[in-house]
Residue frames as qw, qx, qy, qz and C-alpha x, y, z in Angstrom:
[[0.931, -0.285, 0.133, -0.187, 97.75, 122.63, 53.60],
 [0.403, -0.765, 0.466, 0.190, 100.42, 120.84, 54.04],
 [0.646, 0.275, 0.641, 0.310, 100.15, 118.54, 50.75],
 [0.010, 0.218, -0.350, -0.911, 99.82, 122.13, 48.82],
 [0.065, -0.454, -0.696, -0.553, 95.76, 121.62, 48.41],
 [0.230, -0.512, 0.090, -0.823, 93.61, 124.12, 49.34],
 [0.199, 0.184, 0.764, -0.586, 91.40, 123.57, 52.92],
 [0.443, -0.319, -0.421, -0.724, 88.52, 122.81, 52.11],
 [0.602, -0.415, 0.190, -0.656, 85.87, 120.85, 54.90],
 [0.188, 0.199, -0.939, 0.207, 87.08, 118.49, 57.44],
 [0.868, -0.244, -0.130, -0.414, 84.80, 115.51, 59.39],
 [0.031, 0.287, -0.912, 0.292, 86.27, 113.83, 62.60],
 [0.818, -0.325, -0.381, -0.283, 84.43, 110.48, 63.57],
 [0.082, 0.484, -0.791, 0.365, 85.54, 109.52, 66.83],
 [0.781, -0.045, -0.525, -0.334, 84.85, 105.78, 67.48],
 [0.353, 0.028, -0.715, 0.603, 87.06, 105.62, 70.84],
 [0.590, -0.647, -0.352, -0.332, 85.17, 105.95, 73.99],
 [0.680, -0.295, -0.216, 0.636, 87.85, 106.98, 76.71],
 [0.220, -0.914, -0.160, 0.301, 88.47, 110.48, 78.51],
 [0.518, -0.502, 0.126, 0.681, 91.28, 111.22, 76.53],
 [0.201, 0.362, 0.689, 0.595, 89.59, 111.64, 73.46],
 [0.136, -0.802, -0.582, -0.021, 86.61, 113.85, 75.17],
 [0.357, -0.726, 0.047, 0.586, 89.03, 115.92, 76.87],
 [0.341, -0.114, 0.483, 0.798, 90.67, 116.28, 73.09],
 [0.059, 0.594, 0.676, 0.431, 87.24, 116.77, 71.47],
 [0.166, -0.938, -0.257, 0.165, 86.09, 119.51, 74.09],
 [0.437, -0.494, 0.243, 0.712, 89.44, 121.30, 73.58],
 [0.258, 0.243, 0.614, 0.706, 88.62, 121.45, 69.69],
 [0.078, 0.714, 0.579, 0.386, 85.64, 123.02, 70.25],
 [0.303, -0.781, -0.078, 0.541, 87.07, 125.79, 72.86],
 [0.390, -0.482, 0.368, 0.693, 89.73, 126.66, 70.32],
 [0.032, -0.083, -0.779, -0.621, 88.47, 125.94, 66.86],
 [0.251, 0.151, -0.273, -0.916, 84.60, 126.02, 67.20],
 [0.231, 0.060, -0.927, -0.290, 84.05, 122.90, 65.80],
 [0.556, -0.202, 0.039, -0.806, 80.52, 121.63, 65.63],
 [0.056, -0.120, 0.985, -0.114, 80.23, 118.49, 67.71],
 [0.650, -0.062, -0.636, -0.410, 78.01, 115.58, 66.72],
 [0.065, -0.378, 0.888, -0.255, 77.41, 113.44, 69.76],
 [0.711, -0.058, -0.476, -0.515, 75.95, 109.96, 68.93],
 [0.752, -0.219, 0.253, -0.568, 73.68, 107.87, 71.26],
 [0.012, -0.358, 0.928, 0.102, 74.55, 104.56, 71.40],
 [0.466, 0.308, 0.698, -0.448, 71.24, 103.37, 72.41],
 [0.575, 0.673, 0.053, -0.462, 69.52, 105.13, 69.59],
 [0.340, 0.529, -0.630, -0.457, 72.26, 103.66, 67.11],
 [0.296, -0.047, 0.936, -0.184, 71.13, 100.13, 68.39],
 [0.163, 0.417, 0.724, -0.524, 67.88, 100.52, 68.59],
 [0.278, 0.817, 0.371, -0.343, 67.02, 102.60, 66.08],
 [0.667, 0.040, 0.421, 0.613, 69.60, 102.67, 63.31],
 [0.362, 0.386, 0.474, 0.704, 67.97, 104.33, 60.36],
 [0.166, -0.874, -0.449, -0.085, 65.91, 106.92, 62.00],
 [0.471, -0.766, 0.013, 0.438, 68.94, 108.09, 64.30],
 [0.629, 0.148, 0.394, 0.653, 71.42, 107.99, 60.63],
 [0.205, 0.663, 0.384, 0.609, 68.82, 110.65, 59.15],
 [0.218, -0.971, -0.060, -0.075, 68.23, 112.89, 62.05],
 [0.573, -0.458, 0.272, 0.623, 72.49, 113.14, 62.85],
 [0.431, 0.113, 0.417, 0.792, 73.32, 113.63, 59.16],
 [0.032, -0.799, -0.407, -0.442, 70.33, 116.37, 58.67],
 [0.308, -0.927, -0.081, 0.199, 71.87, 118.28, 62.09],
 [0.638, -0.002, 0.312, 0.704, 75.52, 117.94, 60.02],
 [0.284, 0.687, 0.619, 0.254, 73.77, 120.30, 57.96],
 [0.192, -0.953, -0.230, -0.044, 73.31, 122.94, 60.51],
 [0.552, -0.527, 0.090, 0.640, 76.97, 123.31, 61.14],
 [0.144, 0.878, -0.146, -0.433, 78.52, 126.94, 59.31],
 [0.706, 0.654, -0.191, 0.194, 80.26, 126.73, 55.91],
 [0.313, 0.625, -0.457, 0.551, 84.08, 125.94, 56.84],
 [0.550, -0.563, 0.423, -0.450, 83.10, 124.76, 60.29],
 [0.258, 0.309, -0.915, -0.021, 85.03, 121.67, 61.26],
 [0.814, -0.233, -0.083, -0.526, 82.20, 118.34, 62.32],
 [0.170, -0.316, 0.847, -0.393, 83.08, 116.25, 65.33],
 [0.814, -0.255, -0.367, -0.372, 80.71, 113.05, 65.01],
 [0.190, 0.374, -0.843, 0.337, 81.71, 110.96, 68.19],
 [0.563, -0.455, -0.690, 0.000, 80.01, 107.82, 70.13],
 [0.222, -0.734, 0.211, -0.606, 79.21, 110.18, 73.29],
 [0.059, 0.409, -0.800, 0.435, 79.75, 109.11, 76.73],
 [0.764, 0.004, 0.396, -0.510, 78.24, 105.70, 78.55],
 [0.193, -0.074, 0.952, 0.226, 77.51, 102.29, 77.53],
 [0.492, -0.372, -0.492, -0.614, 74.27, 101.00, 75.51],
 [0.651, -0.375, 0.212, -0.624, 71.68, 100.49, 78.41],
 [0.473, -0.023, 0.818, -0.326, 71.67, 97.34, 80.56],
 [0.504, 0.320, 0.395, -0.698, 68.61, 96.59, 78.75],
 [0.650, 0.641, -0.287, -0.291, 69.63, 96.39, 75.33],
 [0.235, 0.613, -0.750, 0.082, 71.86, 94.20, 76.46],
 [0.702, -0.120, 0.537, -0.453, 69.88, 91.60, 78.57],
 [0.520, -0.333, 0.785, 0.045, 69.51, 88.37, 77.52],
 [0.608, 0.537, 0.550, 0.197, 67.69, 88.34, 74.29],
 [0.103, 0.918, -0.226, -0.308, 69.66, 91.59, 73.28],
 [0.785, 0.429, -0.326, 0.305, 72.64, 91.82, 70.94],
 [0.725, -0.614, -0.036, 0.312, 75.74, 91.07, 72.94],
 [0.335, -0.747, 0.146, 0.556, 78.98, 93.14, 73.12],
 [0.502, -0.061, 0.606, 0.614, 80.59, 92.02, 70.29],
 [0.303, 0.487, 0.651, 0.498, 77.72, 92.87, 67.82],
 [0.034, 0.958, 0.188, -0.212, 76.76, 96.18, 69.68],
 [0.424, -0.610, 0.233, 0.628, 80.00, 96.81, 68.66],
 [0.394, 0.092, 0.670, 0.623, 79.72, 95.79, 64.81],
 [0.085, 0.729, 0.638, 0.234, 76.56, 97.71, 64.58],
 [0.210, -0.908, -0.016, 0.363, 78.09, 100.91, 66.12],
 [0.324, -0.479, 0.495, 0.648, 80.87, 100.95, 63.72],
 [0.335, 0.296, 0.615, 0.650, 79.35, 100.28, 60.92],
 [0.066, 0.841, 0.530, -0.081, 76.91, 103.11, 61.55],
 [0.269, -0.783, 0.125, 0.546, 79.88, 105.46, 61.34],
 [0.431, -0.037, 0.657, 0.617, 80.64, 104.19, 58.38],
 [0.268, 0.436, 0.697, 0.502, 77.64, 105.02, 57.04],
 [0.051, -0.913, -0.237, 0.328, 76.88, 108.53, 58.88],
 [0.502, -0.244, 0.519, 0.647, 80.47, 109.15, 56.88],
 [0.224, 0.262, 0.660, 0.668, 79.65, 108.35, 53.64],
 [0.027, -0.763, -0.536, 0.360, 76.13, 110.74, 54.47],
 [0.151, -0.946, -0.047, 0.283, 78.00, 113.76, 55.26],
 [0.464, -0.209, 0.565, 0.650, 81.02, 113.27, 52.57],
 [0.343, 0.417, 0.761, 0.360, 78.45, 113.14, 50.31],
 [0.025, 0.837, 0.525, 0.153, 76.27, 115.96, 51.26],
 [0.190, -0.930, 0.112, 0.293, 78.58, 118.76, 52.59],
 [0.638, 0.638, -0.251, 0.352, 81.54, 118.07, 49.73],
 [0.688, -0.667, 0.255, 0.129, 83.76, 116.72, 52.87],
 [0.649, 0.622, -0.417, 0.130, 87.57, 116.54, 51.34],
 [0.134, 0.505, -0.742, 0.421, 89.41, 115.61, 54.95],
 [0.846, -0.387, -0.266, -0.252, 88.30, 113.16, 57.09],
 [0.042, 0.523, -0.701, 0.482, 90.46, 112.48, 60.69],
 [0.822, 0.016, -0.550, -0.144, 89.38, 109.08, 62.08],
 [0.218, -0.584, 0.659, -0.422, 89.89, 107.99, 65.61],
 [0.729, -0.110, 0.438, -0.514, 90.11, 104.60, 66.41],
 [0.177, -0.200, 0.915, 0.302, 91.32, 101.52, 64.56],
 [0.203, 0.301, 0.863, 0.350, 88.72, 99.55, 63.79],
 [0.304, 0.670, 0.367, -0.569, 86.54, 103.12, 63.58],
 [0.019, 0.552, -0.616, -0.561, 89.47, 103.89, 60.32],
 [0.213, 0.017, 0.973, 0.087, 88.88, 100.77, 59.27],
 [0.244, 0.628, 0.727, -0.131, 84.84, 100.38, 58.83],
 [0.190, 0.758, 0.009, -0.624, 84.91, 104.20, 57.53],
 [0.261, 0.587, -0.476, -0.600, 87.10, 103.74, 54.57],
 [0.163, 0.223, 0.929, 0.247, 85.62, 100.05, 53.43],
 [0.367, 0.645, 0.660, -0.116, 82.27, 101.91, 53.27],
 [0.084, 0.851, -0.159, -0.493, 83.78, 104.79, 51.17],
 [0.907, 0.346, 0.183, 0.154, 85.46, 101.82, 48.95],
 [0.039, -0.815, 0.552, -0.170, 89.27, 103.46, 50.11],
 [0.976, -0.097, -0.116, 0.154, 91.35, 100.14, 49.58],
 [0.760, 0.118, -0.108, 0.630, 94.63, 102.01, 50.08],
 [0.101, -0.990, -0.017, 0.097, 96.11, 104.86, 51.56],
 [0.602, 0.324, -0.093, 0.724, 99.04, 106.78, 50.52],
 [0.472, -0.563, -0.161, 0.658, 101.38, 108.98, 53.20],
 [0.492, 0.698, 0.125, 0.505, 101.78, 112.42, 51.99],
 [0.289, 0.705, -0.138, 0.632, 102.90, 113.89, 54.87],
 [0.500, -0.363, -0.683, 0.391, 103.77, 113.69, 58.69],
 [0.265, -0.833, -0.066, -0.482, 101.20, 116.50, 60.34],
 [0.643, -0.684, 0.062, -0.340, 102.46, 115.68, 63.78],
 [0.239, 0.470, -0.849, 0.024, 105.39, 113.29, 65.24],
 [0.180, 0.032, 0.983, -0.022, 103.17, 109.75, 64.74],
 [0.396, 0.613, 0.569, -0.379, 100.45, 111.14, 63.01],
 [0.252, -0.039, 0.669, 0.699, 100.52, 111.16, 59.02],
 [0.334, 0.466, -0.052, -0.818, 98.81, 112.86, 56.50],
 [0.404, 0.130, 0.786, 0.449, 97.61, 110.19, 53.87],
 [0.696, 0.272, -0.143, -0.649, 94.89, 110.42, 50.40],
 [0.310, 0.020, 0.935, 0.173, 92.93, 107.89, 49.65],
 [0.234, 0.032, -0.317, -0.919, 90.61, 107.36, 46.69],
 [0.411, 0.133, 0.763, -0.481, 87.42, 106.97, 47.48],
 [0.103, 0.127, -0.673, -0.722, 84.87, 104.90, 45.37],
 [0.327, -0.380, -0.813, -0.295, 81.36, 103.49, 45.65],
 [0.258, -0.123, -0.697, 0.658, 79.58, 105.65, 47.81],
 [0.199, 0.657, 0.482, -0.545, 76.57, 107.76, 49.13],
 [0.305, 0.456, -0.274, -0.790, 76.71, 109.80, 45.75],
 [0.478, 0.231, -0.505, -0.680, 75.75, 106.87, 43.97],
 [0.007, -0.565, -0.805, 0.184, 73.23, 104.89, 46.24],
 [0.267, 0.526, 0.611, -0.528, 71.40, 108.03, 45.50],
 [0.265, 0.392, -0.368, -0.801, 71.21, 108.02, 41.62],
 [0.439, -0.180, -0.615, -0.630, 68.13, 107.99, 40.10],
 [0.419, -0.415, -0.801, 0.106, 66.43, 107.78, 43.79],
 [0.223, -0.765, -0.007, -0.604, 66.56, 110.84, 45.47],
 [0.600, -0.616, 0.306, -0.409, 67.94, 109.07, 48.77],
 [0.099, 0.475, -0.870, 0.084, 70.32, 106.56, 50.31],
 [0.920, -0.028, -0.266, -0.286, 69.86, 103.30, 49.86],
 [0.670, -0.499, 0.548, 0.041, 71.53, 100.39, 52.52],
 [0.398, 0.633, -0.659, -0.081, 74.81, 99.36, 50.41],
 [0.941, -0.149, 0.286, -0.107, 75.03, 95.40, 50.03],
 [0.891, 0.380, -0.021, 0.246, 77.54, 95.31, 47.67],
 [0.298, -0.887, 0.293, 0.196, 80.59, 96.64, 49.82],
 [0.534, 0.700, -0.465, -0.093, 83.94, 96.07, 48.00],
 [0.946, -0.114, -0.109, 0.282, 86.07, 93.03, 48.38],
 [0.416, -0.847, 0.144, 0.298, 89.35, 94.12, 50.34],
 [0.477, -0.174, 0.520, 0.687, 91.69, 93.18, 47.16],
 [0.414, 0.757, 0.465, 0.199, 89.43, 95.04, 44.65],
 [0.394, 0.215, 0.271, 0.852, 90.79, 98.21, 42.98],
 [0.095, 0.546, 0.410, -0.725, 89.16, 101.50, 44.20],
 [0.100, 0.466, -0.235, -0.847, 89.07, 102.62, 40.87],
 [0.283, -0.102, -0.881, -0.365, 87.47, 99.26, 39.34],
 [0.048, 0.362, 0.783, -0.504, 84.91, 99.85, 42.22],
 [0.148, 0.638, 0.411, -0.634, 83.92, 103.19, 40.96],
 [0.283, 0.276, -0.623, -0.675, 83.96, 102.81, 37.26],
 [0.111, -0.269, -0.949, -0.125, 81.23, 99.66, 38.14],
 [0.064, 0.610, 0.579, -0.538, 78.91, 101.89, 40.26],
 [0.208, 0.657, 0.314, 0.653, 79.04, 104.53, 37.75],
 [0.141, -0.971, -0.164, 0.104, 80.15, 106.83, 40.56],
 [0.169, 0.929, -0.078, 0.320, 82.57, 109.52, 40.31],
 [0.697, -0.196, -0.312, 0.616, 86.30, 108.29, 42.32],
 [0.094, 0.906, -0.050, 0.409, 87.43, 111.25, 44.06],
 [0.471, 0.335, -0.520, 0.629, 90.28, 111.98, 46.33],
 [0.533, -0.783, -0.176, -0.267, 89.92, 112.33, 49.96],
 [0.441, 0.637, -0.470, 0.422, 92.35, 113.28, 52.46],
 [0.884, -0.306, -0.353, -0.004, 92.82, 111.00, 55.41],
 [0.244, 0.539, -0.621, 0.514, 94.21, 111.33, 59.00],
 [0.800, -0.445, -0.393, 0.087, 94.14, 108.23, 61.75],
 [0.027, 0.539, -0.562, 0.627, 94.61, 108.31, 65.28],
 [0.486, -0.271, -0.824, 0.107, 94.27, 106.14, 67.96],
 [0.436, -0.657, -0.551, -0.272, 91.92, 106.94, 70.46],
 [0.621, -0.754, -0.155, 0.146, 94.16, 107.70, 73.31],
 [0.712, 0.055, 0.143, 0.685, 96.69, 109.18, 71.71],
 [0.215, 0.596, 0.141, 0.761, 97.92, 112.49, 72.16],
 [0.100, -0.235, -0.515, 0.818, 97.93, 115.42, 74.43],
 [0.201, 0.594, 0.686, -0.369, 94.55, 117.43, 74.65],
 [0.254, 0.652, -0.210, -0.683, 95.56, 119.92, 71.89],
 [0.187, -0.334, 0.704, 0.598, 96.48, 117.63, 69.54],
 [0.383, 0.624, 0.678, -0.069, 93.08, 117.64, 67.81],
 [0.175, 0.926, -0.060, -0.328, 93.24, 121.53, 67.37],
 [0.298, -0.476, 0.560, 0.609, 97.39, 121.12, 66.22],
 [0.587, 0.219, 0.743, 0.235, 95.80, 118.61, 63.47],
 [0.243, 0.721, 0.648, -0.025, 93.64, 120.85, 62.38],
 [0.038, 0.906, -0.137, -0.399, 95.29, 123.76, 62.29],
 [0.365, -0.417, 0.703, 0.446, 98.04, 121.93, 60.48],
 [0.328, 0.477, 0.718, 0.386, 95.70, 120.75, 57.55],
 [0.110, 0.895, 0.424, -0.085, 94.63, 124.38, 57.10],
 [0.537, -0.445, 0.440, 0.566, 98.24, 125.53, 56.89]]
């Protein structure tokens, strides 16, 4: 790779909703394989914790070494959900991002993810507060505008499930000036490194999923 650690198993969320991303996401899987996630908006409304376990349990199914594509799929939530005693835009929105956050942490947890590629500002964002990643550090430019960072990551799915046998809904997210490392020395979980690459949603030509990817495998 191009930091000089081995490849180990990447996880793209993509939180953008715009053809240029789809067109990049369907390209990944022509070339590369890649087993694609695509989440329901409706269901993530509607139906939060049910839809969390059945996504992260098909993560599962995807081949050792196979790269996972979670992404909001195409469409809006339904009319319906949206009507007049529904949540409006704003909060379908807060309630669709954080769910990524927390399908994330899930599948970090349970497949020993070590890369994570992020589309989407405030998708980057919401991912690495629930992963307790106050900082990233550049190690390396994969692309020209697209950097390689690591951040450490600290409160997370490994320890909402000790001494339970199952995730538990995380109230105590981290204040944004806390210390990753003062996070995860309180939880009593394990910090660990995690290697970290944003992009905005419409950025890029239609390879430049695959380029990433090949480039972190490098």
């Amino acid at each position: 790779s191009p930091d000089g650690t081995p490849a180990g198993r990447t996880l793209l969320i993509g939180g953008s909703r715009n053809e240029v991303m789809y067109a990049q996401i369907a390209c990944l899987e022509r070339e590369l394989e890649a087993f694609l996630l695509p989440l329901d908006p409706d269901r993530i409304v509607v139906e939060s914790e049910r839809a969390l376990w059945d996504y992260a349990a098909r993560a599962r199914e995807a081949a050792p070494g196979q790269p996972i594509v979670a992404y909001s799929a195409h469409g809006e939530v339904s009319p319906a959900l949206r009507g007049r005693e529904g949540p409006g835009a704003a909060e379908v929105a807060d309630r669709i991002r954080e769910f990524l956050g927390r399908l994330a942490e899930e599948i970090v947890s349970a497949l020993e993810i070590d890369t994570l590629i992020l589309t989407g500002g405030d998708t980057a964002v919401g991912v690495c507060r629930r992963l307790g990643i106050e900082r990233l550090c550049v190690r390396d430019e994969l692309l020209p505008g697209i950097a390689l960072a690591e951040g450490r990551a600290g409160k997370g799915a490994e320890a909402m499930r000790a001494g339970t046998g199952k995730m538990q809904d995380r109230t105590d997210a981290p204040q944004e000036s806390a210390d990753a490392a003062e996070i995860a020395a309180q939880g009593g979980c394990r910090a660990r490194s995690l290697r970290i690459v944003t992009k905005a949603g419409g950025f890029g030509a239609e390879d430049v999923l695959v380029r990433i990817m090949e480039r972190i495998r490098e």
